[in-house]
Backbone as JSON Lines, residues from 0, in Angstrom:
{"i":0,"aa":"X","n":[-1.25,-22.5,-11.75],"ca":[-2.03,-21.29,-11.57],"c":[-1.28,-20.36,-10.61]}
{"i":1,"aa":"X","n":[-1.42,-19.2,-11.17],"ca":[-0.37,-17.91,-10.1],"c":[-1.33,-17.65,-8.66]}
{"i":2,"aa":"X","n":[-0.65,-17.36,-7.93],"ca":[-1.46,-17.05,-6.76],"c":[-1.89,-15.59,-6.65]}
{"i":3,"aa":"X","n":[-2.97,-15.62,-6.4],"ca":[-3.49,-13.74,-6.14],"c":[-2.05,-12.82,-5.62]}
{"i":4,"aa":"X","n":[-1.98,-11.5,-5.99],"ca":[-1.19,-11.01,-5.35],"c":[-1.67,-10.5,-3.74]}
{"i":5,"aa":"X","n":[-1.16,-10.08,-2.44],"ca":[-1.51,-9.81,-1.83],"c":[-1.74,-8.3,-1.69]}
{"i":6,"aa":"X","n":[-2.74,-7.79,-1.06],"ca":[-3.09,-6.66,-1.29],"c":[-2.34,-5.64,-0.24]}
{"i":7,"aa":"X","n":[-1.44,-4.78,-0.32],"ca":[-1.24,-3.7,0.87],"c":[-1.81,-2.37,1.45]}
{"i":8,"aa":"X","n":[-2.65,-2.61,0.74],"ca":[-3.81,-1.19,1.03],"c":[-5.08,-1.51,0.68]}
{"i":9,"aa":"X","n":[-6.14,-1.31,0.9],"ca":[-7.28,-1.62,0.37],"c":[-7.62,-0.53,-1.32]}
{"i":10,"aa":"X","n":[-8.46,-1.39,-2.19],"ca":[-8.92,-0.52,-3.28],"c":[-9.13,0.92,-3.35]}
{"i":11,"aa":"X","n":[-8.73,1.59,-3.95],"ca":[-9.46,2.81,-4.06],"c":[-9.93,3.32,-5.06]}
{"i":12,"aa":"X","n":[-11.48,3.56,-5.47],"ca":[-12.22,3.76,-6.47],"c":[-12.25,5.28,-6.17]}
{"i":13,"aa":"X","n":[-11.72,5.72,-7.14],"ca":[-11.84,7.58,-7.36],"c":[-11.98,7.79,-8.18]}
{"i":14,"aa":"X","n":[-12.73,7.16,-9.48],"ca":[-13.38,7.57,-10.6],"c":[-14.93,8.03,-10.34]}
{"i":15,"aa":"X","n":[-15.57,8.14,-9.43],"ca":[-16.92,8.23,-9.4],"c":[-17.36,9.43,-8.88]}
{"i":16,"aa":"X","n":[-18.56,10.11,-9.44],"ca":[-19.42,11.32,-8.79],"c":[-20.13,10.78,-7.05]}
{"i":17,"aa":"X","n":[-20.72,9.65,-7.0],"ca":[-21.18,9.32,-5.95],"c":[-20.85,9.62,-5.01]}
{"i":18,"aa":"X","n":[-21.6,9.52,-3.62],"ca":[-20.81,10.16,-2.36],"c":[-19.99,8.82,-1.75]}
{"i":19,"aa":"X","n":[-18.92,9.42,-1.28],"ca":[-18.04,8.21,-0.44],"c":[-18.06,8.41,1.23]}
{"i":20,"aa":"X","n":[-18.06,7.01,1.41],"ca":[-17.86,6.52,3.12],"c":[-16.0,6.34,2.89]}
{"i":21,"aa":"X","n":[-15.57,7.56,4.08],"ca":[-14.25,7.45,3.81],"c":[-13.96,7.05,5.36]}
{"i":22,"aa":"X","n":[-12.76,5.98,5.53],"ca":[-12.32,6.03,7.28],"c":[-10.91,5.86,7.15]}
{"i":23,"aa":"X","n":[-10.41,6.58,8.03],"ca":[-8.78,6.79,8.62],"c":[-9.05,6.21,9.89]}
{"i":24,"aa":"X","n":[-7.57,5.7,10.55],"ca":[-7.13,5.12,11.75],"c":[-6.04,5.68,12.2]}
{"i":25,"aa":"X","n":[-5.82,5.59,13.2],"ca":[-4.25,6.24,13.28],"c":[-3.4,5.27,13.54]}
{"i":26,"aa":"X","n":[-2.38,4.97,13.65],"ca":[-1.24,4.01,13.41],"c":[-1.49,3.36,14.79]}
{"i":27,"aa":"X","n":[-1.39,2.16,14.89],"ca":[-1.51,1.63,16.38],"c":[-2.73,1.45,16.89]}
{"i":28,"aa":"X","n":[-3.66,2.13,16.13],"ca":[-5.0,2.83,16.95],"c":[-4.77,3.62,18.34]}
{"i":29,"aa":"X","n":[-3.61,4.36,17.98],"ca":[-3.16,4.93,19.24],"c":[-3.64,6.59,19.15]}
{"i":30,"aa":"X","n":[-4.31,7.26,20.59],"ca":[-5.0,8.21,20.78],"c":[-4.88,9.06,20.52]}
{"i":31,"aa":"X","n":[-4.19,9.67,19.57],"ca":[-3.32,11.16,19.77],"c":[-3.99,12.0,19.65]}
{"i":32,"aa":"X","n":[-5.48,12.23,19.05],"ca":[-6.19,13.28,19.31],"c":[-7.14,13.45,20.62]}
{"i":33,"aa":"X","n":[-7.12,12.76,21.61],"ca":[-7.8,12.83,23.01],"c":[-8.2,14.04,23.1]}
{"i":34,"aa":"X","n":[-7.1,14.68,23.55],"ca":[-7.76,16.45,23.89],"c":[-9.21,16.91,22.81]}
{"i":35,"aa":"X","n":[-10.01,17.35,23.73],"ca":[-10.59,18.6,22.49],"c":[-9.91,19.64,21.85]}
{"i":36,"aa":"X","n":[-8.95,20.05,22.31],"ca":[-7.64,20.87,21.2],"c":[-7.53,20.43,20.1]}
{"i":37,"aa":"X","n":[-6.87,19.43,19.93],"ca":[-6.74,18.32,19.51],"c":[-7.35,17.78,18.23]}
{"i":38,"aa":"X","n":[-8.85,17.6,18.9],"ca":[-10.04,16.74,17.84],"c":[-10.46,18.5,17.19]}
{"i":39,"aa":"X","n":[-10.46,19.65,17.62],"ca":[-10.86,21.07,16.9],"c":[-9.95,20.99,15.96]}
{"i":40,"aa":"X","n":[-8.27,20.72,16.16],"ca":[-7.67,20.87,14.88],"c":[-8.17,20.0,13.65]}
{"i":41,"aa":"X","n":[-8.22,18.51,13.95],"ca":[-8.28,17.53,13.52],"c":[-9.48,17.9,12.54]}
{"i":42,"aa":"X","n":[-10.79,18.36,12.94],"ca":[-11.93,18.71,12.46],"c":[-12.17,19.64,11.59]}
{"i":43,"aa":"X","n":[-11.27,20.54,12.11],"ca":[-11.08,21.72,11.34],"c":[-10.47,21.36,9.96]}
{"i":44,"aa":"X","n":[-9.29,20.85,10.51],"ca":[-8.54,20.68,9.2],"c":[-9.23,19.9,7.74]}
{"i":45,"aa":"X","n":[-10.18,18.57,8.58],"ca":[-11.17,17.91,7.49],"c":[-11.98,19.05,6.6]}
{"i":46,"aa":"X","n":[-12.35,19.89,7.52],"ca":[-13.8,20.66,7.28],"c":[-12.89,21.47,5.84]}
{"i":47,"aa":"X","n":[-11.58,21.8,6.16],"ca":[-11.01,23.33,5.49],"c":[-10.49,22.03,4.14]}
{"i":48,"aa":"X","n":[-10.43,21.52,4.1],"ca":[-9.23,20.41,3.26],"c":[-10.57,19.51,2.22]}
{"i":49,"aa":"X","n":[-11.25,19.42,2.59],"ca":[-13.05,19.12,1.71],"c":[-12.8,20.39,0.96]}
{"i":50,"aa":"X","n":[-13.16,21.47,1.3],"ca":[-13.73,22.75,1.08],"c":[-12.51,22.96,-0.46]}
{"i":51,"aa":"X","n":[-11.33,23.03,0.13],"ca":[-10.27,23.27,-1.01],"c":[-9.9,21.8,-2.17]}
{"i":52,"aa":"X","n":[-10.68,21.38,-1.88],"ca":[-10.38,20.23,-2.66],"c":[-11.27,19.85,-3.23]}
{"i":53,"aa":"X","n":[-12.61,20.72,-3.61],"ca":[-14.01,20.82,-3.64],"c":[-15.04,19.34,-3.93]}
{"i":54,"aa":"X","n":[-14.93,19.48,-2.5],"ca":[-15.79,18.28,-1.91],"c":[-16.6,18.66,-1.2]}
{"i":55,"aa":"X","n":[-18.04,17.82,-1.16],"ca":[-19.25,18.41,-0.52],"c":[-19.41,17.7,0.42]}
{"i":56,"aa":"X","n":[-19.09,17.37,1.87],"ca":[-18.88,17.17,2.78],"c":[-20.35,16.87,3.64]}
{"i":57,"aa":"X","n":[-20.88,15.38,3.34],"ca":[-21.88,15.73,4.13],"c":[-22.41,14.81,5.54]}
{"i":58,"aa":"X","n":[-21.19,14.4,5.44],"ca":[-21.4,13.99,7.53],"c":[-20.12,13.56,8.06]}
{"i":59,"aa":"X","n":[-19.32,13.94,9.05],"ca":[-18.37,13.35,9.7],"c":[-18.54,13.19,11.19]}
{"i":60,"aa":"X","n":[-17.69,12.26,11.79],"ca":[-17.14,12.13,13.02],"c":[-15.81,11.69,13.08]}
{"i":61,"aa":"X","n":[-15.23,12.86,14.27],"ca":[-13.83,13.12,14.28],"c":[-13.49,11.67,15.76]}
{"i":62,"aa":"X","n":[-12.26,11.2,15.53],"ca":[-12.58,10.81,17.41],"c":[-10.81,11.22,17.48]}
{"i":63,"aa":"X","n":[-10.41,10.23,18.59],"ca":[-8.93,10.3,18.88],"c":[-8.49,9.68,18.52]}
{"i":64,"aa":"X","n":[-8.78,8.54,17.13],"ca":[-7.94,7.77,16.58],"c":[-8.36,6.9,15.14]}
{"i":65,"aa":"X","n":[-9.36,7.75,15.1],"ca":[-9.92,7.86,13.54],"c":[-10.99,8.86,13.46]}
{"i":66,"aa":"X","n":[-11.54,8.58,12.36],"ca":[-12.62,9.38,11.73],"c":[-13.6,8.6,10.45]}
{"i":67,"aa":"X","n":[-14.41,8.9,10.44],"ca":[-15.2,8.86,9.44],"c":[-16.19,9.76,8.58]}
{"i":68,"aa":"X","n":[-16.18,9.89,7.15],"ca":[-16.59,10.87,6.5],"c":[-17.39,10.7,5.22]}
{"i":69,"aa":"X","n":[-18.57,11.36,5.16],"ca":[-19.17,11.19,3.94],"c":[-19.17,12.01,2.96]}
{"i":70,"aa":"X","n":[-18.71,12.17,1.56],"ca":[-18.38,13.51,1.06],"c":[-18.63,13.01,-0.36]}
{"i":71,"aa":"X","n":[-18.83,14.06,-1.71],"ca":[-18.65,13.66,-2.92],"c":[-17.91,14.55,-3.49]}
{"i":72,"aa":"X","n":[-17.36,14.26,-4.81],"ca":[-16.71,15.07,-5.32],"c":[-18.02,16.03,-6.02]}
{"i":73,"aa":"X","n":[-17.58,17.23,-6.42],"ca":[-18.63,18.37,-6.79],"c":[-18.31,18.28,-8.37]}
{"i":74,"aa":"X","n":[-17.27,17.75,-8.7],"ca":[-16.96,17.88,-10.42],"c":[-17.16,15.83,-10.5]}
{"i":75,"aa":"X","n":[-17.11,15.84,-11.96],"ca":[-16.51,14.63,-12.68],"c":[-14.92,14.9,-12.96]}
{"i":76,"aa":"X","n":[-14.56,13.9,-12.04],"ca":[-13.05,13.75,-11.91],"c":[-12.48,14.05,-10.82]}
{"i":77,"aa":"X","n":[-13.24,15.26,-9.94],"ca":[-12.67,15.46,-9.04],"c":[-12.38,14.75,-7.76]}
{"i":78,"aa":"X","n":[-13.08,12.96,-8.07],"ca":[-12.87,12.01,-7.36],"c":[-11.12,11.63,-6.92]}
{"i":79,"aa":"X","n":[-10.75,11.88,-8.18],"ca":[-9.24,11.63,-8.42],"c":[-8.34,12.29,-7.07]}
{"i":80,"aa":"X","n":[-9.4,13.31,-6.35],"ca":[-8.25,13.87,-5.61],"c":[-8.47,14.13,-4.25]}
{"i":81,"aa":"X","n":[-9.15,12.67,-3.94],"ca":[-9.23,11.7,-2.77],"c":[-8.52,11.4,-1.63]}
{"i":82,"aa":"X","n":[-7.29,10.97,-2.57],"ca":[-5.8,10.68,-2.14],"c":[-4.96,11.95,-1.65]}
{"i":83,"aa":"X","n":[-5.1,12.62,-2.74],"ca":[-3.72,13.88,-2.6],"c":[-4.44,14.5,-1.48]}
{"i":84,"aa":"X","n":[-5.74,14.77,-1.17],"ca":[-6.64,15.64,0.11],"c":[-6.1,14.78,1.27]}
{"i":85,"aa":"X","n":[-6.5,13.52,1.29],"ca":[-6.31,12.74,2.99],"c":[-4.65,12.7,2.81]}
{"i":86,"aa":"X","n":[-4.0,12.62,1.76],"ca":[-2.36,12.87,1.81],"c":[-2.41,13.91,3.08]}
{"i":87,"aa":"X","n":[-2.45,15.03,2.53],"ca":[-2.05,16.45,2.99],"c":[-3.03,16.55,4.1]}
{"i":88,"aa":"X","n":[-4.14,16.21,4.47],"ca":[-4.6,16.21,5.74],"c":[-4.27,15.11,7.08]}
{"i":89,"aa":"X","n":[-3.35,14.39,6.68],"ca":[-2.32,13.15,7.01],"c":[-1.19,14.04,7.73]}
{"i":90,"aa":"X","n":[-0.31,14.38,6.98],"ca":[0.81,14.81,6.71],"c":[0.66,16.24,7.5]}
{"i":91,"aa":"X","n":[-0.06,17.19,7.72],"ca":[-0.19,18.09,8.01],"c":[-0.73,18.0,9.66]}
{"i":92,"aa":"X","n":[-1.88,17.46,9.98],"ca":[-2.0,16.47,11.28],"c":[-0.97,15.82,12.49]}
{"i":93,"aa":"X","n":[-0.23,15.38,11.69],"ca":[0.89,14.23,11.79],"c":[1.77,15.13,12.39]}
{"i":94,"aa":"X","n":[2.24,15.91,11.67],"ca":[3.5,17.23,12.33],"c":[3.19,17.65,13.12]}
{"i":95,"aa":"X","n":[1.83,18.53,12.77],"ca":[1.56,19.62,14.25],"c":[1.54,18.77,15.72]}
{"i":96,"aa":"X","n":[0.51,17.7,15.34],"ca":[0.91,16.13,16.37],"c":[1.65,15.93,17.44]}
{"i":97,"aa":"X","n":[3.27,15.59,16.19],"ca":[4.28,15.39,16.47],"c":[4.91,16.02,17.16]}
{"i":98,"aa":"X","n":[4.97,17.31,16.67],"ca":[5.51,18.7,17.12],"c":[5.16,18.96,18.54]}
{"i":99,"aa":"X","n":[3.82,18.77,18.92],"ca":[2.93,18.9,20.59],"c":[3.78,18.08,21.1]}
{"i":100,"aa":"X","n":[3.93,16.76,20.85],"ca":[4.33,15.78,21.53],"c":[5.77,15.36,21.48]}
{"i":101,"aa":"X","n":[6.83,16.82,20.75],"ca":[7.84,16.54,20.79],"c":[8.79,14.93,20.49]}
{"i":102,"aa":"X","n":[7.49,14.52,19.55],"ca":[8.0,13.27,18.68],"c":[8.0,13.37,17.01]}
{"i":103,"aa":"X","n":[9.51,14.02,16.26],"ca":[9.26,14.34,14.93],"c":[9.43,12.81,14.62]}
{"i":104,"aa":"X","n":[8.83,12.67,13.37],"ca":[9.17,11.41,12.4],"c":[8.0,10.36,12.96]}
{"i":105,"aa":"X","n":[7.41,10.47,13.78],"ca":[6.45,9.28,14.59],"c":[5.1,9.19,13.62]}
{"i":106,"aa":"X","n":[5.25,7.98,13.11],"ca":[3.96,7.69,12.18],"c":[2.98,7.46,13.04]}
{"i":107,"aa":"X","n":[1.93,8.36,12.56],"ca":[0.45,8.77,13.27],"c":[-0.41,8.16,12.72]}
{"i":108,"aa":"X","n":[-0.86,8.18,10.96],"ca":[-2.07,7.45,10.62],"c":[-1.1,6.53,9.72]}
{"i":109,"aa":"X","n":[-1.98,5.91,9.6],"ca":[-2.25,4.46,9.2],"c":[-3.02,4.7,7.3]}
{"i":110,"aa":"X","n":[-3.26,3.75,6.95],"ca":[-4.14,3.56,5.65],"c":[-5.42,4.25,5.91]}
{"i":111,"aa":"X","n":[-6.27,4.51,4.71],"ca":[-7.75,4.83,4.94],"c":[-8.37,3.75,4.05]}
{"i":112,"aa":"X","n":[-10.18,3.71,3.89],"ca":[-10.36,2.99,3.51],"c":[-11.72,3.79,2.71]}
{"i":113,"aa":"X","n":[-12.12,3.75,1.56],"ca":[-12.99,4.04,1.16],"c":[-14.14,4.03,0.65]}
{"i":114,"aa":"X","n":[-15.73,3.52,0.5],"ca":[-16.59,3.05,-0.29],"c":[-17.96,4.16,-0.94]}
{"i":115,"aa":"X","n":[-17.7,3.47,-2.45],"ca":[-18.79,4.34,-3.26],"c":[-20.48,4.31,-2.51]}
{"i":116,"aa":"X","n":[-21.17,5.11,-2.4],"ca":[-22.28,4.87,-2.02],"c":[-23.15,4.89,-3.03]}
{"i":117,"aa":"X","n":[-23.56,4.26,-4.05],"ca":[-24.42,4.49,-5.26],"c":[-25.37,3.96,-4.98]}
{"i":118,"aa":"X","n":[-26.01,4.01,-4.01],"ca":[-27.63,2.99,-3.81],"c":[-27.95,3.99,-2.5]}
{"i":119,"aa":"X","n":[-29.33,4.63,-2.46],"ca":[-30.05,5.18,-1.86],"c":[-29.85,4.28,-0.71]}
{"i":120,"aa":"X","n":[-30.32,3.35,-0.26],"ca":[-30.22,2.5,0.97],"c":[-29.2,2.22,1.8]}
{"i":121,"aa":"X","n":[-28.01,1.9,0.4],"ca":[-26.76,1.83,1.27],"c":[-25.93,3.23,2.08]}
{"i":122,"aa":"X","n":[-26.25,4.67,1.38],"ca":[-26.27,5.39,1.53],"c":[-26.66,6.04,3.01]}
{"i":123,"aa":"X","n":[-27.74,6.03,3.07],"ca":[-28.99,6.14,4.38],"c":[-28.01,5.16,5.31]}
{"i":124,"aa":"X","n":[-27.92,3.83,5.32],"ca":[-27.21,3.28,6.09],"c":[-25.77,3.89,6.61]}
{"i":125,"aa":"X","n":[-25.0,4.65,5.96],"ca":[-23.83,5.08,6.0],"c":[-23.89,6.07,6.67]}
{"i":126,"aa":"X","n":[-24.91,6.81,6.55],"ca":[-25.13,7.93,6.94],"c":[-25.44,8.28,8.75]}
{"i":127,"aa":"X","n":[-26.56,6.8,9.01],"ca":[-26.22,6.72,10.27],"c":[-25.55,6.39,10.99]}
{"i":128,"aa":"X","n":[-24.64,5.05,10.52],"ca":[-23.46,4.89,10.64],"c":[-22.42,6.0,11.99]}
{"i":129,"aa":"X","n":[-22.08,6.6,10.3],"ca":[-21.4,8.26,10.47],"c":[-21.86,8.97,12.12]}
{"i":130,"aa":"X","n":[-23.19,8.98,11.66],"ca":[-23.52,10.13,12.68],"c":[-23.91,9.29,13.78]}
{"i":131,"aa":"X","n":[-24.12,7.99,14.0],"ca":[-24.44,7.24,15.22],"c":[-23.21,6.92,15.78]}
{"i":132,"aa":"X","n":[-21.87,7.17,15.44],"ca":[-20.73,6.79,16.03],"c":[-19.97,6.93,17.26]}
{"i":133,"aa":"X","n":[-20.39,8.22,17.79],"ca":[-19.93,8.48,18.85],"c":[-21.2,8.2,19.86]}
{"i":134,"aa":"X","n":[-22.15,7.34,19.54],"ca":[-22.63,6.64,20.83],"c":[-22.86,5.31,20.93]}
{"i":135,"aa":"X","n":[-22.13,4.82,19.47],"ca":[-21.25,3.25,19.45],"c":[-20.46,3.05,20.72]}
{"i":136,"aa":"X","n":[-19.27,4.18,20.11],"ca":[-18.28,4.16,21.56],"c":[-18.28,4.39,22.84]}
{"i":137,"aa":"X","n":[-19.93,4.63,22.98],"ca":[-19.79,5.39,24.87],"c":[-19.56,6.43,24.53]}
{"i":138,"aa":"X","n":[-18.89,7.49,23.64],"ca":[-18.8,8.67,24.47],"c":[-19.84,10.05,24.79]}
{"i":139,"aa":"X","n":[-21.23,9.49,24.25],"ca":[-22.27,10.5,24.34],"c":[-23.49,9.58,24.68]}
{"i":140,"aa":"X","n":[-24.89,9.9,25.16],"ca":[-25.51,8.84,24.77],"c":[-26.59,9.83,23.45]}
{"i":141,"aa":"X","n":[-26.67,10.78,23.5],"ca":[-27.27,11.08,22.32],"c":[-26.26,11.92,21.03]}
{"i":142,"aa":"X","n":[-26.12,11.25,19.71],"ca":[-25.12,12.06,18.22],"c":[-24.75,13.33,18.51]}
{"i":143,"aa":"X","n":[-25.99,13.8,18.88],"ca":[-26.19,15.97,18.87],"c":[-25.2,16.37,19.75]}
{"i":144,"aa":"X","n":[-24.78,15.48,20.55],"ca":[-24.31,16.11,22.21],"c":[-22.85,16.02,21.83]}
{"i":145,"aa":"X","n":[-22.28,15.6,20.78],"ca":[-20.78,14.89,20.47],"c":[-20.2,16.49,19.22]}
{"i":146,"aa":"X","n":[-19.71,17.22,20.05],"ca":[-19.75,18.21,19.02],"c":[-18.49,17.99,18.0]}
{"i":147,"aa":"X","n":[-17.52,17.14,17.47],"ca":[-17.03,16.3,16.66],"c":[-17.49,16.23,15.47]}
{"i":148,"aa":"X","n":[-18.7,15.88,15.28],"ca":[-19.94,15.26,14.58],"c":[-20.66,16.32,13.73]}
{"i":149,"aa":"X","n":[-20.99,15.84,12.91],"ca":[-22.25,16.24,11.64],"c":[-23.45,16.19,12.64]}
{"i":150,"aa":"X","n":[-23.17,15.18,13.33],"ca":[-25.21,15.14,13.71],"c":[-25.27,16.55,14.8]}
{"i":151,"aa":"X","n":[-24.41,16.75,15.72],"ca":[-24.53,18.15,16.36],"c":[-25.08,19.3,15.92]}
C-alpha cells in the first residue's frame, strides 16, 4: 500500500459561493505590522483588494502577524480568485514591509488557510471568532475598542 502523500499547504476549496474563514500568518510569526502605520496599511490593503476582487467582506481582524477574514465571493466562480487576491495582497505588503525595514527579499507571510462556512451555526461561530480576537490576545478588553476590526 502507497503511503499518503504529505501535504505542503493546507486544502484550498475555491469552488464555492459560501462565505469563507480565511487566516494568514506571517513567516516566523514574526511582528512586522506592530505599528498602527503599519496595521492601517495592512487593513487597508485587505479592505481595497476584497473590493477589486469582488468579494463581500464581512468581518476582519488585522494584528501584527496575522489576520483573519470572513468574506464570499459575490459571483459563482469568483471563488477561484482567492489565491491570486491574498497572492497580491502578500506580495504587495511584503515590499512596502521590506522596503520600511530596509530588508528586500525577506519572506514576511507564510501560507494561509481557508474554510467554507455552509452551516448557519458554524458560521455564527466564525463570526465571533473573527470579531472576538483581539480580546483573545489581551490587546483590548472590549472587540469595538480594537479599531483593526469589523466589530469597531
Amino acid at each position: 500500500m502507497k503511503a499518503p502523500g504529505w501535504p505542503h499547504a493546507p486544502p484550498h476549496h475555491l469552488g464555492s459561493v459560501h462565505p469563507f474563514l480565511v487566516t494568514a500568518g506571517t513567516y516566523g510569526k514574526l511582528h512586522h505590522f506592530r505599528h498602527p502605520s503599519r496595521l492601517d496599511v495592512l487593513q487597508r490593503g485587505l479592505l481595497q483588494l476584497t473590493s477589486d476582487f469582488n468579494w463581500q467582506l464581512e468581518a476582519w481582524a488585522v494584528f501584527s502577524n496575522h489576520y483573519h477574514f470572513i468574506a464570499r465571493p459575490c459571483h459563482q466562480g469568483d471563488g477561484e480568485s482567492l489565491k491570486p487576491m491574498l497572492s497580491r495582497l502578500h506580495e504587495k505588503t511584503a515590499k512596502w514591509i521590506n522596503k520600511l525595514d530596509g530588508q528586500p527579499g525577506r519572506k514576511v507571510w507564510h501560507n494561509f488557510r481557508d474554510s467554507i462556512l455552509s452551516f448557519e451555526k458554524s458560521y455564527l461561530a466564525r463570526l465571533n471568532y473573527v470579531h472576538c480576537n483581539p480580546v483573545h490576545h489581551h490587546l483590548v478588553p472590549d472587540a469595538g475598542q480594537y479599531p483593526w476590526c469589523s466589530a469597531s
